[in-house]
VOGU-3710 file (C-alpha; in Angstrom, 3 decimals, decimal comma):
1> xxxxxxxxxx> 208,023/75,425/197,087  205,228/72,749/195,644  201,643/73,309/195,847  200,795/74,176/199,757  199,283/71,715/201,315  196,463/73,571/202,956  195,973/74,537/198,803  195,413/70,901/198,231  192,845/70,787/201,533  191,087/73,349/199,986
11> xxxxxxxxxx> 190,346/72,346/197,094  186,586/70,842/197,468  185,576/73,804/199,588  186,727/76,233/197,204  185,582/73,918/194,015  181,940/74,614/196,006  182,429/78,450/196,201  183,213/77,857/192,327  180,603/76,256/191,284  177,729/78,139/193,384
21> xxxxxxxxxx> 178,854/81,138/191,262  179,026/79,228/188,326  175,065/78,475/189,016  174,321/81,922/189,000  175,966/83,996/186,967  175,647/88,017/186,220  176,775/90,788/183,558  178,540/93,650/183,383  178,626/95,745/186,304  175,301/93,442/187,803
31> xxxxxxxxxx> 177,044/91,346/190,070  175,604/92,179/193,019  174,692/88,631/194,527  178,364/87,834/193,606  179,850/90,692/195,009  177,546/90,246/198,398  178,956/86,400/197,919  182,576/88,011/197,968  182,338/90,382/200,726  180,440/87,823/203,090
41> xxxxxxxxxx> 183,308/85,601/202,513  186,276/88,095/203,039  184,699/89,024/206,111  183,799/85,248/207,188  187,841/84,893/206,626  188,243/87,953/209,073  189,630/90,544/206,626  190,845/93,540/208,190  188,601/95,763/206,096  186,429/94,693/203,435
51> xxxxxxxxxx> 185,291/97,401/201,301  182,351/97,205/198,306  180,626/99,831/195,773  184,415/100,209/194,461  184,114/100,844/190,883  180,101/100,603/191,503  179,989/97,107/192,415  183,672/95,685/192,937  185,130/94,673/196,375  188,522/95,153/197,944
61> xxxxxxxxxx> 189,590/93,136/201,086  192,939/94,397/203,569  194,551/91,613/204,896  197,770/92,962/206,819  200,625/90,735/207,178  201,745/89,811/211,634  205,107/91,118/210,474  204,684/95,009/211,052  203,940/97,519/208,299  205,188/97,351/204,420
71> xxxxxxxxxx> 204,116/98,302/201,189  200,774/96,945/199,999  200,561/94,561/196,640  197,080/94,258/194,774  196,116/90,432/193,788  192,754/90,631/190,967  190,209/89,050/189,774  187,081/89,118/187,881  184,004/88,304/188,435  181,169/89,106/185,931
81> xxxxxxxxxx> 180,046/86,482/183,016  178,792/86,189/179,696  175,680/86,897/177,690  175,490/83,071/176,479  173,531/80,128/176,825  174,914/77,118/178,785  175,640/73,689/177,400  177,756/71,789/179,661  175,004/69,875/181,113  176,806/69,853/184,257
91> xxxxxxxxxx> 175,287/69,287/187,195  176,189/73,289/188,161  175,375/74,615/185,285  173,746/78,222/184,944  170,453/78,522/186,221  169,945/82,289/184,407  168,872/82,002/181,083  171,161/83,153/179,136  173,649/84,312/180,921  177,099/81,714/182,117
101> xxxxxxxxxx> 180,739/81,699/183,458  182,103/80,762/180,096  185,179/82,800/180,493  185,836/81,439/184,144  185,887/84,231/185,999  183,953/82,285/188,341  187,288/79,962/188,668  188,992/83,365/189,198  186,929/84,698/192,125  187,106/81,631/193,896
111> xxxxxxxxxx> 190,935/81,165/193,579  191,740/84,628/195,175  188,971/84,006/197,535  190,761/80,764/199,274  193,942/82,309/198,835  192,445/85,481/200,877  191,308/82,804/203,161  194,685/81,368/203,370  196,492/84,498/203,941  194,182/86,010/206,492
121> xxxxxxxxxx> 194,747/82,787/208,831  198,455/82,696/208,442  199,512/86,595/208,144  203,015/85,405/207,158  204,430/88,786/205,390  205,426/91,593/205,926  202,830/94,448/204,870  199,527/94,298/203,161  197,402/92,257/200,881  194,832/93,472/199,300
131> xxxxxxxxxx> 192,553/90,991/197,495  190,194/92,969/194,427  187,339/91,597/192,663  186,687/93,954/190,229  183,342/93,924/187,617  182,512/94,220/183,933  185,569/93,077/182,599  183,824/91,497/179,519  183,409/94,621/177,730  182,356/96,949/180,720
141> xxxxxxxxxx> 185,773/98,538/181,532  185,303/98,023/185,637  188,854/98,086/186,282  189,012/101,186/184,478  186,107/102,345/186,929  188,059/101,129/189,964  191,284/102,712/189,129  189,159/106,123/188,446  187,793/105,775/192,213  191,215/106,183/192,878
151> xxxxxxxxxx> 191,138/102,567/193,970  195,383/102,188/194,171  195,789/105,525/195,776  193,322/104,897/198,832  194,758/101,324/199,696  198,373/102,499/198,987  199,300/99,607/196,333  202,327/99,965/194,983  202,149/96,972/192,925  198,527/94,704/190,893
161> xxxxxxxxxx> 199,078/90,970/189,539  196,453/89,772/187,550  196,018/85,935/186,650  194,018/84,500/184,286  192,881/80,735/182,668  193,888/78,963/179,406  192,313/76,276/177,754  195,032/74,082/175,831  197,463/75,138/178,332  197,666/71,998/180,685
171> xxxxxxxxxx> 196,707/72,225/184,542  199,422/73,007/186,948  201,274/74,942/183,743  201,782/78,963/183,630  202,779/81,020/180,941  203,612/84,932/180,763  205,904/87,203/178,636  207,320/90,891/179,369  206,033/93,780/177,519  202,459/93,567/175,827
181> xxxxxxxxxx> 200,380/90,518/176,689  197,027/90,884/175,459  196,099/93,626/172,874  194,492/96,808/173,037  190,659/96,240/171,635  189,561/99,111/169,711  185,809/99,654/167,730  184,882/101,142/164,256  181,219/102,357/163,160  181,040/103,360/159,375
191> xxxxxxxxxx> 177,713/104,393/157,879  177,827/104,798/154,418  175,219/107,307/152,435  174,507/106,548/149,156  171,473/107,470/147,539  168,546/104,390/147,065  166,133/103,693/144,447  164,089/100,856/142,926  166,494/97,495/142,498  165,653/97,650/138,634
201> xxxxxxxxxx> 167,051/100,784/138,221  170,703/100,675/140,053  171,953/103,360/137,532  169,701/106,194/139,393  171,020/104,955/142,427  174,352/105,164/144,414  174,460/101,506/145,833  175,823/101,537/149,178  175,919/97,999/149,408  178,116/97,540/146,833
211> xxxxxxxxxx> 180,316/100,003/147,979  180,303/98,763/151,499  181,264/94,970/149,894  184,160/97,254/148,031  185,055/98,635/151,515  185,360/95,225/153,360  188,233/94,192/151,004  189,621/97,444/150,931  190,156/97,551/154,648  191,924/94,475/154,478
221> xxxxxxxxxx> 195,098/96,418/152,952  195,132/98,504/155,814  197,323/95,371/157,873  197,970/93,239/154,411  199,785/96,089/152,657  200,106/99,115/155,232  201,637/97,637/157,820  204,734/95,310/158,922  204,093/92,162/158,733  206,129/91,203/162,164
231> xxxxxxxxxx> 203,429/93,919/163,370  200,835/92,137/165,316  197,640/93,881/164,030  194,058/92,427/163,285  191,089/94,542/161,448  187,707/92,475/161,240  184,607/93,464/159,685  181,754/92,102/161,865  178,797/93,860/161,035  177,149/94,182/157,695
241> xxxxxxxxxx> 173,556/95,497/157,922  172,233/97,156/154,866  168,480/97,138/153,089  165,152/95,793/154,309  163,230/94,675/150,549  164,391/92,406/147,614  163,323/95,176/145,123  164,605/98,315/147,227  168,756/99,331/147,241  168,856/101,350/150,383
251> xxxxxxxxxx> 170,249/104,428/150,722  172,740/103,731/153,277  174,993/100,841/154,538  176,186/100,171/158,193  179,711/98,303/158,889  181,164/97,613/162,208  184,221/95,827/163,386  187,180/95,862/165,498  190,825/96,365/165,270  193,727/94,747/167,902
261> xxxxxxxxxx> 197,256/95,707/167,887  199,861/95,765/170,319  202,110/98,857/169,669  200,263/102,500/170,427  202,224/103,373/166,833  199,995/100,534/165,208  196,869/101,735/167,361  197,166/104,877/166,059  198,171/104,218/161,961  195,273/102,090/162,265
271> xxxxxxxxxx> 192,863/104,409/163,475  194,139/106,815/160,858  193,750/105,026/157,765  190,489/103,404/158,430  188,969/106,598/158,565  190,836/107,826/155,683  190,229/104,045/153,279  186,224/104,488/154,197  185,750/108,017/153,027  188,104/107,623/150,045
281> xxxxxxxxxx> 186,216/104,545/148,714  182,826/105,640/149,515  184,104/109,058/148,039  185,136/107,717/144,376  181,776/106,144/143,860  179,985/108,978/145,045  179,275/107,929/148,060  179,798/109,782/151,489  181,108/107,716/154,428  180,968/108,513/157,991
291> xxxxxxxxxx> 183,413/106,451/160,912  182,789/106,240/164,268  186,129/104,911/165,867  186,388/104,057/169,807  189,313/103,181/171,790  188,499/100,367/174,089  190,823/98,439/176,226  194,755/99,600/176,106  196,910/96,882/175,410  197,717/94,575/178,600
301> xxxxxxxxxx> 201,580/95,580/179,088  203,602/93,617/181,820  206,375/95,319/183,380  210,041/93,768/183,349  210,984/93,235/186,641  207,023/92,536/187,879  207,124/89,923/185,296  209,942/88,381/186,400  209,089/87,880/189,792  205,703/86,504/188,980
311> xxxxxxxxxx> 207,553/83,899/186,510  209,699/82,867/189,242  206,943/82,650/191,672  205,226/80,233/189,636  208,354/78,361/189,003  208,622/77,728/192,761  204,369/76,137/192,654  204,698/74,522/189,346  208,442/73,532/189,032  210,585/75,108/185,984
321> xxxxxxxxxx> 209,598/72,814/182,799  205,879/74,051/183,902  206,352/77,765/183,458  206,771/79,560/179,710  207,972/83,301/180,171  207,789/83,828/176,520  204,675/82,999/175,562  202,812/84,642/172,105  201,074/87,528/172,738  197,153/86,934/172,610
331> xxxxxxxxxx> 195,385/89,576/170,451  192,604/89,379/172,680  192,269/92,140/175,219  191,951/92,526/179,189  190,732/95,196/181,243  193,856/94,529/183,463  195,685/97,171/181,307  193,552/99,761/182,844  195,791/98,765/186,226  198,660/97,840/184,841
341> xxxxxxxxxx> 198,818/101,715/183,670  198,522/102,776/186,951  200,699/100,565/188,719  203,858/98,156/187,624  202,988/94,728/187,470  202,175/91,693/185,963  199,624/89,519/183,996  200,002/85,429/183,959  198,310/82,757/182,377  197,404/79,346/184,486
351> xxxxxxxxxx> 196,288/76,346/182,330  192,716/75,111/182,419  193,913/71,519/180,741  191,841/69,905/177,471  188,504/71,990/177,751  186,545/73,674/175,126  187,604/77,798/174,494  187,053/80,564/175,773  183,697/82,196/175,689  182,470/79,209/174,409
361> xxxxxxxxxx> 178,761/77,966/175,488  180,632/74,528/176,274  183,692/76,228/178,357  183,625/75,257/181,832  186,636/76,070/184,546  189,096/73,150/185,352  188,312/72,563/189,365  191,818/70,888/189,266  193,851/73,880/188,783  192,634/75,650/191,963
371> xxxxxxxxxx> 195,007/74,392/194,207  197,476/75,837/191,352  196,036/79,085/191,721  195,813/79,338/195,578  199,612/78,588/195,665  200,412/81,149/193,100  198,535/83,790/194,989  199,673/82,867/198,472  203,241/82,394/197,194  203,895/85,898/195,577
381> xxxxxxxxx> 202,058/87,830/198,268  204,607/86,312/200,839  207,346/86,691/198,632  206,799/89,923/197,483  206,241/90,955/201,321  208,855/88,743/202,892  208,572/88,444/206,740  212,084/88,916/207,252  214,393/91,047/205,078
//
């Protein structure tokens, strides 16, 4: 099966959608114009139940196949932005300050939406669709807050996909891999005491700052010498704050950062020997360190046969020398894995073409791969709920 046609038909009325929540974008869990945008649209399309405040301010729609009753499937997307300013110039481009769709999860929502559209005319399956836009992915943790609501239990679904776009991957390509996809995303605090004093004098001092540059390197070893390198595992120092004067060493130092892996072994060596690097270095130079560490996202884990079927699905839109099922993991994370956890499923890329990255202030989605994505959607809900057996 190509791209449907009524995909192709779409494509200007759903580039529209696209771009009217492009113009306005909105953070975090504070997409309530987009949401309202969402839920007047699923019930527009005739939905058989449309249901918001999921999660606080995600939406589900029911769409229930003509073919009598089956198991239900979950399609998401996202729908929140980023805290950056716009500089595409485009004639759509964010009108909030500040704020802009430079992850295109505005390309997302309106994807699912015409493929909601889609399958609510033709009910060709077997069972039920239900279509989630879920918030505050970047950072946020709504899917987390949607699965808590007990989101899969209370529309029986059995099984979530998740798609999302790729710059460098080319339009009308997919790509997806078994096993972990995206990593988990975890966050370190370390405050360092020392003890401060007048800048001519270091030797009455403890200098935190030094010891925090010590630290920096030190952490380093952590994945350069504690771990295997075929281990997949980043630590970054991203914060440095320390002092306020030229003439003052402060008496403490502040470091922050992150660390990705994709094995919970490596999550949790990780976690270990940060903690126990910081307070051993600060500790030798008299120093006392203190480490916040917080779990974030779990690592975005596909399941085998889920996987699969979604590769297969998009060889059937995009053809067979368009669809990589073993692509490199991405050491990003996604708060898909919060669903993926509580369901079996599957997580695909779809190419955005030659555009600038990801969370970029000059990112903007590719209009021409939304006939891609309707396809994809439309062509694994009536696949995975077959009319006939």
């Amino acid at each position: 099966m190509p791209l449907l046609n009524r995909a192709i038909e779409m494509q200007d009325e759903v580039s529209a959608w696209r771009r009217k929540l492009h113009e306005n974008p909105e953070l975090m869990f504070d997409v309530h114009e987009t949401a309202a945008f969402v839920a007047a649209k699923l019930q527009e399309f005739g939905c058989d139940t449309v249901e918001t405040g999921i999660g606080r301010t995600g939406v589900v729609g029911i769409i229930k196949g003509r073919h009598g009753h089956g198991p239900t499937i979950g399609l998401r997307s996202d729908m929140d932005a980023l805290p950056l300013t716009e500089i595409t110039g485009k004639p759509w481009a964010s009108q909030n300050i500040g704020k802009m769709h430079a992850c295109g999860h505005d390309g997302h929502t309106a994807m699912l939406l015409g493929a909601a559209k889609y399958l609510a005319e033709t009910r060709n399956f077997k069972g039920t669709v239900a279509v989630i836009f879920q918030p505050a992915e970047e950072g946020g943790g709504g899917g987390r807050e949607m699965v808590k609501e007990g989101m899969m239990e209370r529309f029986s679904i059995s099984e979530v996909y998740g798609m999302h776009n790729i710059p460098g991957l080319a339009v009308g390509e997919f790509a997806i891999r078994k096993g972990p996809i995206m990593a988990a995303t975890d966050e370190f605090n370390i405050t360092i005491e020392g003890r401060g004093g007048h800048a001519a004098q270091p030797h009455r001092t403890i200098d935190p700052v030094v010891i925090g540059a010590q630290l920096v390197n030190a952490l380093q070893t952590i994945v350069s010498r504690g771990t295997d390198p075929l281990d997949s595992v980043v630590l970054s120092v991203t914060k440095f704050h320390a002092g306020d004067a030229h003439n003052i060493i402060p008496q403490r130092a502040e470091l922050a950062g992150t660390v990705r892996t994709l094995r919970a072994e490596m999550r949790d060596f990780a976690e270990k020997r940060l903690t126990e690097v910081a307070e051993g270095v600060a500790g030798a130079l008299g120093a006392s360190a203190s480490v916040h560490y917080a779990r974030n996202y779990p690592v975005t884990f596909n399941h085998d046969r889920e996987t699969s079927f979604a590769a297969q699905t998009a060889r059937m839109v995009a053809g067979n020398h368009a669809v990589n099922e073993d692509v490199a993991p991405m050491m990003a994370g996604e708060d898909f894995s919060y669903m993926l956890e509580a369901r079996p499923g599957a997580f695909i890329f779809i190419g955005n073409g030659d555009s600038a990255s990801l969370h970029n202030p000059a990112y903007d989605f590719n209009d021409a791969a939304i006939p891609h994505g309707i396809s994809y959607w439309v062509t694994l809900a009536e696949s995975a709920l077959p009319a006939s057996p």
